[in-house]
Phi, psi and omega in degrees: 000320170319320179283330218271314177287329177325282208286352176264341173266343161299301158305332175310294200283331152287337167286314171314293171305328184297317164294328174302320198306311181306293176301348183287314180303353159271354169118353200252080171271324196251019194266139134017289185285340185282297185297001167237035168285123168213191175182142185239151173223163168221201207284355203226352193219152162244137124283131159241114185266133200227184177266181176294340181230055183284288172339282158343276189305349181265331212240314189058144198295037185001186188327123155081018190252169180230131195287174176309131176066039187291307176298334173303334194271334197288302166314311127006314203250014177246347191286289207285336166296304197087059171250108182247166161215000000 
């Protein structure tokens, strides 16, 4: 089973540098999103955990998409204006 985790934690790590490696080349070497790649593996399984909005930045929010929490930031700046409607 040791190997078997060997070799399962070796892939974690090669997937893991290939996605930092796609994003540094969009420019986001020092972002946020590049440090919160990981990924734990055992004997049945690899994870790789990203922020939530790993999606976006691989893919992009196609036509008409709006970013994560856009309405929370949005509420947020209208709280801090003292802006009511």
């Amino acid at each position: 089973m040791k190997e078997i985790r060997t070799v399962a934690t070796k892939i974690g790590e090669k997937v893991v540098e290939a996605i930092k490696s796609n994003l540094v080349e969009q420019g986001l070497e020092n972002s946020n999103l590049v440090k919160s790649i990981r990924f734990e593996a055992d004997e049945s399984k690899i994870v790789i955990y990203a922020a939530e909005y790993f999606e976006y930045a691989e893919k992009g929010r196609g036509p008409g998409g709006t970013p994560v929490s856009f309405e929370n930031i949005l509420e947020n700046w209208i709280t801090r204006h003292s802006i009511s409607f």
